[in-house]
C-alpha positions in Angstrom: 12.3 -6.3 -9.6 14.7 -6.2 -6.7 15.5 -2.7 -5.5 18.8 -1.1 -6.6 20.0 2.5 -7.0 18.3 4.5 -9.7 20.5 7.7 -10.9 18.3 8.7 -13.9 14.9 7.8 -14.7 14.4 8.1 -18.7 12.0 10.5 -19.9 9.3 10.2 -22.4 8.7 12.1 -25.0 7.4 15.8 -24.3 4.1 16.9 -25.0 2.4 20.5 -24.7 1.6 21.5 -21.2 -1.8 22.1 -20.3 -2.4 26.2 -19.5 -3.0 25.7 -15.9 0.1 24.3 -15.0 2.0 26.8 -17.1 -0.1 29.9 -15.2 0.6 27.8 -11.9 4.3 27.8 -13.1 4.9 31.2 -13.8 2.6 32.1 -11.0 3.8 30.2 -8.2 5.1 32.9 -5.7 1.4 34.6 -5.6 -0.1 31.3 -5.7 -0.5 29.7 -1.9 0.6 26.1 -3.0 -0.2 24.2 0.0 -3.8 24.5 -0.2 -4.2 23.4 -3.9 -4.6 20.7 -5.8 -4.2 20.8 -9.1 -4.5 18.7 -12.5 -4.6 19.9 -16.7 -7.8 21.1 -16.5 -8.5 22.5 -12.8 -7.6 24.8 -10.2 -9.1 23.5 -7.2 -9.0 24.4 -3.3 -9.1 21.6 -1.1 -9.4 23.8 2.0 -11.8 26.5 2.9 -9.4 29.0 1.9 -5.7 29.5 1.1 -3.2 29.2 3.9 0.3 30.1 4.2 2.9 27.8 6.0 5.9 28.7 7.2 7.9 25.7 6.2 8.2 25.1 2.3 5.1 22.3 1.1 6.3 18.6 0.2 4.2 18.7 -2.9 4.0 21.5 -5.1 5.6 23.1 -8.6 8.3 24.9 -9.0 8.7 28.2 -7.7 8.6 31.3 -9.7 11.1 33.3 -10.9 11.9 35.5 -14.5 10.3 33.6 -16.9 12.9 31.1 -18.5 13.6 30.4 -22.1 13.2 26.7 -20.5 9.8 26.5 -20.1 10.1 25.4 -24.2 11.8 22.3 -22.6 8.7 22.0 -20.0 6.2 22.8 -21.9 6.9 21.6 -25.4 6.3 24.8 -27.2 8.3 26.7 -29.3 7.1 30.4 -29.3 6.1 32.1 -32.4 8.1 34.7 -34.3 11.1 36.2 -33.1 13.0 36.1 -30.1 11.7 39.1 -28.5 8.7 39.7 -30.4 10.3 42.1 -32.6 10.2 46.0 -32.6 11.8 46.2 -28.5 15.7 45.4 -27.0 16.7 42.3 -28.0 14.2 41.6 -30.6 16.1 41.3 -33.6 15.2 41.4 -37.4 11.2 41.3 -37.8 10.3 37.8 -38.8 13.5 36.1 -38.0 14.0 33.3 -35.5 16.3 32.5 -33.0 18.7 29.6 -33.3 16.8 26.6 -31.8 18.7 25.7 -28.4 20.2 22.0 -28.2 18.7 19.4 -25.8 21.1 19.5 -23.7 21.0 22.7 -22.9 17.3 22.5 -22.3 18.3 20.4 -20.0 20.7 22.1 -17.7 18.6 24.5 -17.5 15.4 22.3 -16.7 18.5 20.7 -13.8 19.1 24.5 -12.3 15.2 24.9 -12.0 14.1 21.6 -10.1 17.6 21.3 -7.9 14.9 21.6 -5.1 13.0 18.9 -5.4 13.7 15.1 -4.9 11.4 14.0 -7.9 9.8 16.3 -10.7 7.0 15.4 -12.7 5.7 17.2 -15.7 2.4 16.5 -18.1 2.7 13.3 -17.6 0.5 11.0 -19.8 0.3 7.4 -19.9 -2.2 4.9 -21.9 -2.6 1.5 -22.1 -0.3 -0.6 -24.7 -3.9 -1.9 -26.4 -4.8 1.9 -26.5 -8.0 1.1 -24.6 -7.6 3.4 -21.4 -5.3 6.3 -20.5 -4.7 6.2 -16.8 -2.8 9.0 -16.6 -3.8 12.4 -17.6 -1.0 14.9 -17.7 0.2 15.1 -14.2 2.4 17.1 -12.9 4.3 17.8 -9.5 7.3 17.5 -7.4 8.1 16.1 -4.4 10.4 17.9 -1.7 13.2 16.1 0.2 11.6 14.1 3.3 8.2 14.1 1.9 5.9 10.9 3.2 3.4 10.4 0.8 0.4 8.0 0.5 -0.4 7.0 -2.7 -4.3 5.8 -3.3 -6.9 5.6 -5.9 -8.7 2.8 -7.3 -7.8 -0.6 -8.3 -7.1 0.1 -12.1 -6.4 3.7 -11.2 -2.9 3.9 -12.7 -1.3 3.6 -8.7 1.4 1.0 -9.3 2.2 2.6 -13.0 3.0 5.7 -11.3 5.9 4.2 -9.6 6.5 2.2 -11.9 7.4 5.5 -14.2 9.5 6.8 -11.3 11.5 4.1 -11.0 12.1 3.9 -14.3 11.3 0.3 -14.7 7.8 1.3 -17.2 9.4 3.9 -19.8 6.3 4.3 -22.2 5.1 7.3 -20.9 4.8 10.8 -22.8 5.9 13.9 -20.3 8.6 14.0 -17.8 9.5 11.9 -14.7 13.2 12.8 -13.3 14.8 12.6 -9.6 17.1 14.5 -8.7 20.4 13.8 -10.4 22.3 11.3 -8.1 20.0 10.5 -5.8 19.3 7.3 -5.0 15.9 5.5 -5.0 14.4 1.6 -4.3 11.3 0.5 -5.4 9.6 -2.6 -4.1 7.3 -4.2 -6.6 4.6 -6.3 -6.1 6.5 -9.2 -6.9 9.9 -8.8 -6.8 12.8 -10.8 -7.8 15.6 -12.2 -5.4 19.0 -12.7 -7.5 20.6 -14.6 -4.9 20.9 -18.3 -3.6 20.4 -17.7 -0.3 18.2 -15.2 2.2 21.4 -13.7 3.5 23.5 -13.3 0.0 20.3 -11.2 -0.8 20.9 -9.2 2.2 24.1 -8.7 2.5 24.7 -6.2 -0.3 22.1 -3.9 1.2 24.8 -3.3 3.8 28.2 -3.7 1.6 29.2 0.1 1.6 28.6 0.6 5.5 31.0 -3.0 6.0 33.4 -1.5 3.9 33.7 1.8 6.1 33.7 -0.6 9.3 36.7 -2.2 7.5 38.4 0.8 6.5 38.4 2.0 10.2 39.5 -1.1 11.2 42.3 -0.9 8.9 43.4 2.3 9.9 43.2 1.8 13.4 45.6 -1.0 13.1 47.6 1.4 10.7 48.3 4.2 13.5 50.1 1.4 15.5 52.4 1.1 12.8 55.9 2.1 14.6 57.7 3.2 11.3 55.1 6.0 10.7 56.3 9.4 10.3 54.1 12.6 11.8 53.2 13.4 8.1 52.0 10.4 7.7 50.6 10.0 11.3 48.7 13.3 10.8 47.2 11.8 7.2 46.1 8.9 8.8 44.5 10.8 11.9 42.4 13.1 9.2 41.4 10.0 7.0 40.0 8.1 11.2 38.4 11.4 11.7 36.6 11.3 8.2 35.5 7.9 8.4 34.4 8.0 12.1 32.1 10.8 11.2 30.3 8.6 8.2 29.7 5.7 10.9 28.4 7.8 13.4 26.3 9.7 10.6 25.2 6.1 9.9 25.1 4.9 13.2 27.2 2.1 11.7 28.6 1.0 15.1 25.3 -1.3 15.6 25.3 -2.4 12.4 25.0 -6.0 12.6 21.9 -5.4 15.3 20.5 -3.4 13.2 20.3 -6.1 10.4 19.6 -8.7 13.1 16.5 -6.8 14.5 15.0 -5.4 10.9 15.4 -9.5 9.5 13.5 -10.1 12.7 11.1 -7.5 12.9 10.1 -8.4 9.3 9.7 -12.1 9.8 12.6 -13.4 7.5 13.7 -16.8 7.2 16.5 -18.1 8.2 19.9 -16.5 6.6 20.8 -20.3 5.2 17.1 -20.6 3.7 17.1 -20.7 -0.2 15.4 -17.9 -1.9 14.1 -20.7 -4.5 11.7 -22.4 -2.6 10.3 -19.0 -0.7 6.7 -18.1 -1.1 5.5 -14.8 -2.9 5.2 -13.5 0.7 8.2 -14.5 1.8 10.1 -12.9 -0.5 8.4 -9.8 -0.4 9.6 -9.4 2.8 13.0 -10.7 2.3 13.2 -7.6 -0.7 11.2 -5.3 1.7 14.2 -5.6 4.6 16.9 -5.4 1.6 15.8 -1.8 0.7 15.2 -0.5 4.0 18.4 -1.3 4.9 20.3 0.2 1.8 19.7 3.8 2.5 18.2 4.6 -0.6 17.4 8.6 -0.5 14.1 7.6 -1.9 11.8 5.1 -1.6 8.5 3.8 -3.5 6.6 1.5 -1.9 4.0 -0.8 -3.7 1.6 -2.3 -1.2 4.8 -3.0 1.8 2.2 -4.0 4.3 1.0 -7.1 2.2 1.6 -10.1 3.9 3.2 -8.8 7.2 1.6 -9.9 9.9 0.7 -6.6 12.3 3.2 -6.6 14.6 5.5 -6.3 11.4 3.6 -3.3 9.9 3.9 -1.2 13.3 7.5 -1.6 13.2 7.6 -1.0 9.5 5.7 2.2 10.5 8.2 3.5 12.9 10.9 2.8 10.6 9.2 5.0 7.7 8.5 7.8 10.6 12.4 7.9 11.1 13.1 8.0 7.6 14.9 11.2 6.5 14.1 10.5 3.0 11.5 10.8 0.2 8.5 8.0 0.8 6.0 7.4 -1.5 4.0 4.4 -0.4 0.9 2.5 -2.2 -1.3 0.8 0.5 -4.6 -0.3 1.7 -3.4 -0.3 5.7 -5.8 3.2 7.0 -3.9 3.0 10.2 -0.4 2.4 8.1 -1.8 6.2 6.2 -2.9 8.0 9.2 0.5 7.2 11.3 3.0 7.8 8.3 1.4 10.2 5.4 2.0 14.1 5.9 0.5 13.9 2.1 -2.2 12.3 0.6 -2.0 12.2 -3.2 -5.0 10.0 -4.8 -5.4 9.5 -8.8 -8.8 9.9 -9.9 -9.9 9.7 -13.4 -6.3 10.2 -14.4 -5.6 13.3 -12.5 -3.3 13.5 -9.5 -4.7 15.4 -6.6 -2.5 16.1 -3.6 -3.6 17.0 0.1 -1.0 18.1 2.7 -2.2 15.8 6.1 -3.0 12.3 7.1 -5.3 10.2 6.2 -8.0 11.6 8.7 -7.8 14.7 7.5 -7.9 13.6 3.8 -11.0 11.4 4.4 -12.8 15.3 5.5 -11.3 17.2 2.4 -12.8 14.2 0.1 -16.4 14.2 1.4 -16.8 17.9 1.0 -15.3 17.6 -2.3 -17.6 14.6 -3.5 -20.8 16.9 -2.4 -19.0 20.0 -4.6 -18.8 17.5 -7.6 -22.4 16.3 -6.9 -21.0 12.9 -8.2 -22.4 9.9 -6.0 -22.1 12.9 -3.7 -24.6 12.3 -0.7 -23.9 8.4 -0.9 -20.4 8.4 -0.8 -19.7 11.6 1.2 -21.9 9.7 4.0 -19.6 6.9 4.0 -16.2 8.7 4.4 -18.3 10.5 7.3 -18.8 7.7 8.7 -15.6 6.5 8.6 -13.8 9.6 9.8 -16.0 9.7 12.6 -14.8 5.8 13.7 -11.5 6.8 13.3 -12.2 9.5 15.2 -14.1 7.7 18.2 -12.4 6.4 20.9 -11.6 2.7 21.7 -14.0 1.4 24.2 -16.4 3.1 21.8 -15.2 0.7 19.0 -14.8 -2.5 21.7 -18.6 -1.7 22.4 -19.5 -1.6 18.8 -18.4 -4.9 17.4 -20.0 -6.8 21.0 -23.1 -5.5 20.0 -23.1 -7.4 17.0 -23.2 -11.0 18.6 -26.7 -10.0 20.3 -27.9 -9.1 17.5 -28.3 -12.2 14.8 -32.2 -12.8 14.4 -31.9 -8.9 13.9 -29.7 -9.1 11.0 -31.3 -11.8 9.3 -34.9 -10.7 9.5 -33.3 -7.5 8.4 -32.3 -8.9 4.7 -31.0 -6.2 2.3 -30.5 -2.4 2.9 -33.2 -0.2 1.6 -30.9 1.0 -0.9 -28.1 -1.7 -1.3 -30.0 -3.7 -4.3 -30.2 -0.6 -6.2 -26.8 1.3 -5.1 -24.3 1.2 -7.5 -21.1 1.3 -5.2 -22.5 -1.0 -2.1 -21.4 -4.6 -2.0 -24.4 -6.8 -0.1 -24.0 -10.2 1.2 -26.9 -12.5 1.2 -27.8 -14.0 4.4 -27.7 -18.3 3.9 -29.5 -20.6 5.8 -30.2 -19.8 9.6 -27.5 -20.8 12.0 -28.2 -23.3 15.0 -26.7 -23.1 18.0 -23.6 -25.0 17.2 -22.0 -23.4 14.6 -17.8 -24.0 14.7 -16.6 -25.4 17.5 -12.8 -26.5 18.4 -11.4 -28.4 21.2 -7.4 -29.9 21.9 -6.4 -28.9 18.3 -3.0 -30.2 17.4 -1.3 -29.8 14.1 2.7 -30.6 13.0 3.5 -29.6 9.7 7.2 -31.8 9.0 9.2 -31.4 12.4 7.4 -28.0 13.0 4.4 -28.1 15.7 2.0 -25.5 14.4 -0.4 -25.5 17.2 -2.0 -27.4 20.5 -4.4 -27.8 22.6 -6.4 -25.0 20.6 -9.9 -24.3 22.2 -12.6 -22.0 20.7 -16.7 -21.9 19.8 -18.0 -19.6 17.0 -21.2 -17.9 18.3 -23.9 -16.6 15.9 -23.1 -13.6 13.8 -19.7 -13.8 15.3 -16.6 -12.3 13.1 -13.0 -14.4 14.0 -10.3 -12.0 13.2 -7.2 -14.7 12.8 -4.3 -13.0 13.2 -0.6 -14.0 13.4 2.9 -14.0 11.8 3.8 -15.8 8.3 4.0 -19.3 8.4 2.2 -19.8 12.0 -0.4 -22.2 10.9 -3.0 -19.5 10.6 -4.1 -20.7 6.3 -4.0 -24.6 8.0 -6.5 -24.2 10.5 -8.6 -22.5 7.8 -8.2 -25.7 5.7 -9.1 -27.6 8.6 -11.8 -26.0 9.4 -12.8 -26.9 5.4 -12.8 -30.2 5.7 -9.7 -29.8 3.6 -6.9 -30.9 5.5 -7.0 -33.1 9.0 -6.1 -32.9 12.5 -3.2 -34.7 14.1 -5.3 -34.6 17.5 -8.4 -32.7 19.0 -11.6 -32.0 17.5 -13.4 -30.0 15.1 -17.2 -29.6 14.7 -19.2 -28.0 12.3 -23.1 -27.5 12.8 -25.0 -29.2 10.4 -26.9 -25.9 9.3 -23.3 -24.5 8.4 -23.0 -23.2 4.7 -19.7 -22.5 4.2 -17.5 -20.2 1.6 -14.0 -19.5 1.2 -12.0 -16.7 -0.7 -8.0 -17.5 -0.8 -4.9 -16.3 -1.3 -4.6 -17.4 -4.7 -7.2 -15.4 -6.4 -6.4 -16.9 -10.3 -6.8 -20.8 -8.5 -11.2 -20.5 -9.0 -11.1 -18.0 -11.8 -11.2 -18.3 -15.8 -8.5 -16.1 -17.3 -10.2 -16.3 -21.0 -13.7 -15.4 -19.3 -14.9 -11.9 -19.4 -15.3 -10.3 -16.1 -19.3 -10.3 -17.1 -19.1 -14.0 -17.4 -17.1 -14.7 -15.0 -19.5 -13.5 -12.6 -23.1 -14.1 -14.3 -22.2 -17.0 -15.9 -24.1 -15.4 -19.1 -27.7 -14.9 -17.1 -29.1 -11.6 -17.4 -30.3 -11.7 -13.5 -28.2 -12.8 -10.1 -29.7 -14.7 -7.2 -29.2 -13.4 -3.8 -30.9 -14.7 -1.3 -34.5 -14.4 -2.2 -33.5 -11.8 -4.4 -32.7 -10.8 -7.8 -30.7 -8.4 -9.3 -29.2 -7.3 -12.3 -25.6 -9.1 -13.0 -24.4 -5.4 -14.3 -25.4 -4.1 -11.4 -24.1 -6.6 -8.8 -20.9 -6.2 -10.8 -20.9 -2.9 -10.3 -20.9 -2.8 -6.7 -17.4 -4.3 -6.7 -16.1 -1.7 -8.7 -16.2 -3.4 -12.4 -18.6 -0.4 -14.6 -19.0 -0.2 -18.0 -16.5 -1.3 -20.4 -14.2 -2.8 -17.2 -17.3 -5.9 -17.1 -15.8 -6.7 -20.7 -12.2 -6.7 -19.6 -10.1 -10.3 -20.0 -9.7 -11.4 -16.6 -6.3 -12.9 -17.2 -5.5 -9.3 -18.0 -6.8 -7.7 -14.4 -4.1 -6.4 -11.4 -4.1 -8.3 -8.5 -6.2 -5.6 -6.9 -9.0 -6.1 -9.6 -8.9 -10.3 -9.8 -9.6 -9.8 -5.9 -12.5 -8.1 -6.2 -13.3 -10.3 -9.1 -13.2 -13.4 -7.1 -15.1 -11.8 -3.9 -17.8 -11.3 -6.4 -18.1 -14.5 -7.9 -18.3 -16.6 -4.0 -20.6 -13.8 -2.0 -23.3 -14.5 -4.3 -23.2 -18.2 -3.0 -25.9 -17.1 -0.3 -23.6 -18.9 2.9 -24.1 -18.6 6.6 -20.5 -18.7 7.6 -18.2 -16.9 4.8 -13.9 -17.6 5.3 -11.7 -15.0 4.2 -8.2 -15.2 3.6 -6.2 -11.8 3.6 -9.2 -10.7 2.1 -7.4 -6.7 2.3 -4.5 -7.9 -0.3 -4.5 -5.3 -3.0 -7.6 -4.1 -2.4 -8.5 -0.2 -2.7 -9.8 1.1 -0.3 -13.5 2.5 -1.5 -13.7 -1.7 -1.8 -12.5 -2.4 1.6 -15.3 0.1 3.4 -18.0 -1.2 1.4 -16.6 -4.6 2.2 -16.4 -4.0 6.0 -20.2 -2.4 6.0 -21.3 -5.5 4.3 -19.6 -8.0 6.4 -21.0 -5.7 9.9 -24.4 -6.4 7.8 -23.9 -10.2 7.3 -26.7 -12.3 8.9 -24.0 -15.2 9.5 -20.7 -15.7 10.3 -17.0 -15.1 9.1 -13.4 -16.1 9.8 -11.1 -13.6 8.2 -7.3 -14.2 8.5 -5.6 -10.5 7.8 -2.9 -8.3 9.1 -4.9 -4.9 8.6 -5.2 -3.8 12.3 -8.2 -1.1 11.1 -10.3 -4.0 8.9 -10.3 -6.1 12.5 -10.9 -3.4 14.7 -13.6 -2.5 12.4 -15.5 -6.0 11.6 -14.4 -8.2 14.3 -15.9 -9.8 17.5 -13.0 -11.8 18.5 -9.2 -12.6 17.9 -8.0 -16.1 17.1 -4.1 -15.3 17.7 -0.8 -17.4 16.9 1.7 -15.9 19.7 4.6 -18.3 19.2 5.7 -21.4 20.7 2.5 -23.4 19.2 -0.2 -21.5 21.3 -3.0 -20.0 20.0 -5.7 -17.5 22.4 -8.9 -16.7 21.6 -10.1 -13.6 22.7 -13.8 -11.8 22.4 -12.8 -8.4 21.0 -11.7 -6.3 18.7 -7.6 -6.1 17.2 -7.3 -3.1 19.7 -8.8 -4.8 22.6 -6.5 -7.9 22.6 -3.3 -6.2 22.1 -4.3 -4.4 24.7 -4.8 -7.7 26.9 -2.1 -9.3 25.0 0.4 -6.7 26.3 -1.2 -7.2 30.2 -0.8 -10.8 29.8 3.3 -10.7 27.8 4.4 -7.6 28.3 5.6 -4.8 25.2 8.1 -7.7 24.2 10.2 -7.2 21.5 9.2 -8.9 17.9 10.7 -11.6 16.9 10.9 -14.2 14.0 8.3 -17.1 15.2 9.1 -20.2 17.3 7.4 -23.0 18.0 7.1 -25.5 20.7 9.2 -29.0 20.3 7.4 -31.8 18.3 7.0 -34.8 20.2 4.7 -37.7 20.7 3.0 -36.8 17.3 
């Protein structure tokens, strides 16, 4: 759905509130806010103890006052007996009721209370059309002006339904889910729709109201030369420049068509003239993506942004978001993206909505002592957000050391084999080693490849050590998915050379997740292929609870997997191939959709892989993380290999370029192919 300006979203029908929310309600001046989080059923601190900020929370309910005859609208409960309760002031005749208010006066009043808030969200409820699952327990919150929130949970977890609800495009809800009246908010879907011919028709209405105030001062500038005007008239004008100078340097409409230039740049777009037709799914992401930042929406929600922007993009989108006087609230996987952008954290689990004020960091804390309060998975799981907090805590060279280790340490990882616990761990993916790698394992010399009149790359050079991890990294259309092919076997070289050893296993997860998948299959056979037991390595184990490790439990290893989310048909099909027992596993944009529970017990089982992997992604904190060198596409055909993590070559990369600006890639002239 492209992004447009949303006045109203509809509301569902109203169910009775839970009592926690109404005591939080009616409460909420004696109640610290920041420091809770709260759901139908629970109170909970997520800090030691209640603290008070100075500044009003971006997350909370709505404040106390007298108790309003409104709360019926809220709550969905009509009170018994009379108006006053009968026998005080104001109570009337024992027994009789009170006219019953009109709807619309329920809500005006529901209007006055929420004025504050950018988006309000009461009991809501949502369940799935086949009645199966409700994802969505009777949440309730509201968002204040200039909130940036991160949105996570798990794949399945009701994430992308939630915004789908606020931006009114999914209206089968029961509860309340309003913005503010006239405010304008953009959603970005996961695939959205372009409307328009061309890349720059699609653009170009994003900026229509600001070219219409540059044309209205132009207008009236040539106006006050007008030698038949009176000094009325003179003085109208002058008051009409004055208004409309002060909404362009509000604006900061002056730059306008730099600004356009640099955010169709910094997001990679095609050219203006290109036809939106023939765009790919990522493409026109992007192209939708640099629509809605450009529109001034008051709010927006964001469903996965980072996917398929290349880095450079994402640290640009970043400091875009950062300047943002608006509402945010963002779905992603990036932990970087989170931990540079999010002053709130709000995750779904099990339905509820639990929001924590701070970054992703601090979040990460919060969770792992909540996890060993719930006792749930507690010592497992709490041990692995540890361990995460304290690598994002570390600092680089730390990191840099970490992954060089690795490539030392091969005939250690495959006499290794499987974790004490892994086989038997029901949230721990685990990669069987394949055969033992020689010493040749991938090597490349004088690579060329033209794709049309375009020169993807030349004279690219690289070897693959044992127990290496190639991070290939670079901007959309680069050549980065070709070299995988070639590498494949599945496409060829128009010069150089490519050798693969002959103990080389290979494996490849792609982009197109449905392409080796069966969507009549159950998840369960899918995956087992009916047999009780699955090979890995010299191993068995039970297909239930292989399945499990990638998130699909219980009643989800039934589920259709034509009917998945892109999230869950990714974990699906890393499943199905990292049984294969390889020595050298591809991987490309492995992170897309992924939650992010997935992606750290994917990245502990890849830093446990007796073999090798190429991995072609845009998240700067998986490659930091997993890999031992970069394979990078900087433009103008050339490609450098670097042994290091993402950190370490930009880094390098900046010694060896400079902090230039981004811009849409280029490549070298084709000639002599």
């Amino acid at each position: 759905m492209p992004s447009s300006s949303i006045p109203t979203t509809p509301v569902g029908r109203c169910r009775r509130s839970s009592p926690s929310f109404l005591f939080l309600f009616l409460l909420g001046s004696v109640v610290p806010r920041p420091s809770l989080s709260f759901s139908p059923h629970t109170i909970r601190p997520l800090s030691p103890a209640p603290t008070v900020h100075r500044r009003p929370p971006l997350v909370g309910t709505p404040r106390r006052g007298p108790r309003p005859s409104s709360l019926v609208a809220l709550n969905g409960k009509k009170k018994k007996g009379g108006g006053g309760g009968g026998g005080g002031k104001g109570g009337g005749a024992r027994g009789q009721q009170r006219p019953q208010e009109k709807q619309s006066v329920k809500d005006a009043r529901f209007d006055a209370q929420t004025r504050q808030f950018m988006f309000t969200i009461t009991d809501l409820q949502k369940v799935l059309p086949d009645k199966s699952k409700q994802i969505l327990k009777g949440i309730n919150l509201c968002f204040y002006p200039g909130a940036k929130i991160g949105l996570v949970g798990l794949n399945g977890s009701g994430k992308s339904t939630l915004l789908k609800i606020m931006a009114g495009v999914d209206t089968e809800f029961d509860g309340v889910a309003r913005p503010l009246p006239g405010a304008s908010i953009g959603y970005l879907s996961q695939e959205p729709e372009l409307e328009f011919a061309t890349v720059q028709e699609c653009i170009d209405p994003a900026v229509a109201a600001s070219r219409a105030l540059l044309d209205e001062y132009g207008e009236l500038s040539a106006g006050l030369a007008d030698p038949d005007l009176d000094d009325e008239g003179m003085a109208t004008l002058m008051d009409r420049v004055e208004a409309v100078t002060a909404q362009i340097e509000a604006g900061d409409l002056w730059e306008l068509d730099r600004t356009v230039e640099r955010a169709m740049d910094a997001l990679r777009l095609p050219p203006g003239d290109a036809q939106t037709a023939v765009l790919s799914g990522g493409e026109k992401r992007r192209v939708a993506l640099c629509r809605l930042l450009l529109s001034q929406h008051d709010m927006l929600l964001l469903d996965e942004p980072t996917n398929h922007l290349d880095a450079e993009s994402v640290e640009w989108l970043e400091q875009f978001l950062a300047r943002f006087k608006g509402t945010v609230v963002c779905i992603t996987h990036d932990r970087y993206f989170l931990e540079n952008v999010a002053q709130w954290i709000l995750e779904l689990d099990r339905g509820q909505g639990i929001p924590f004020e701070g970054n992703y960091s601090a979040w990460l804390q919060a969770k792992a002592n909540r996890l060993v309060e719930e006792k749930k998975d507690g010592q497992s799981r709490s041990k692995l957000l540890k361990q995460e907090l304290e690598w994002i805590r570390g600092n680089p060279k730390a990191k840099g050391n970490k992954s060089k280790a690795r490539l030392g340490r091969y005939e250690g990882l495959l006499a290794a084999g499987a974790p004490d616990d892994a086989l038997g761990h029901d949230s721990r993916i685990y990669v069987p080693p394949g055969p033992r790698l020689g010493d040749v394992v991938v090597e490349v010399s004088g690579l060329k490849k033209a794709f049309g009149d375009r020169l993807l790359m030349e004279d690219v050079e690289f070897s693959l050590p044992p127990a290496g991890i190639v991070g290939v990294i670079g901007p959309n259309g680069a050549g980065k998915s070709t070299l995988i092919k070639m590498i494949l076997g599945e496409d060829q070289p128009d010069g150089g050379e490519i050798t693969v050893g002959e103990t080389v296993s290979m494996v490849a997860v792609g982009q197109e997740r449905m392409g080796e998948l069966t969507a009549e299959n159950s998840v369960y056979e899918e995956i087992s292929g009916g047999l009780d037991e699955i090979e890995l390595g010299t191993q068995f184990v039970q297909s239930r609870a292989y399945m499990s490790w990638f998130g699909f439990r219980g009643g989800q290893q039934q589920a259709t997997v034509g009917n998945l989310s892109g999230g869950e048909r990714n974990r699906l099909q890393l499943a199905k191939l990292l049984k294969a027992g390889a020595n050298v596993i591809v991987l490309d944009e492995p992170t897309n959709d992924l939650d992010v529970e997935t992606l750290r017990s994917l990245e502990e089982a890849l830093l446990d892989f007796a073999g090798c992997a190429f991995v072609v992604s845009h998240d700067r904190y998986f490659l930091d993380r997993i890999a031992t060198h970069i394979l990078a596409f900087e433009g103008d055909s050339k490609c450098h290999f670097f042994q290091g993590n993402y950190g370490e070559y930009e880094e390098d990369r900046k010694k060896r370029l400079g902090d230039v600006a981004i811009k849409r890639i280029k490549f070298a002239p084709l000639i002599n192919v």
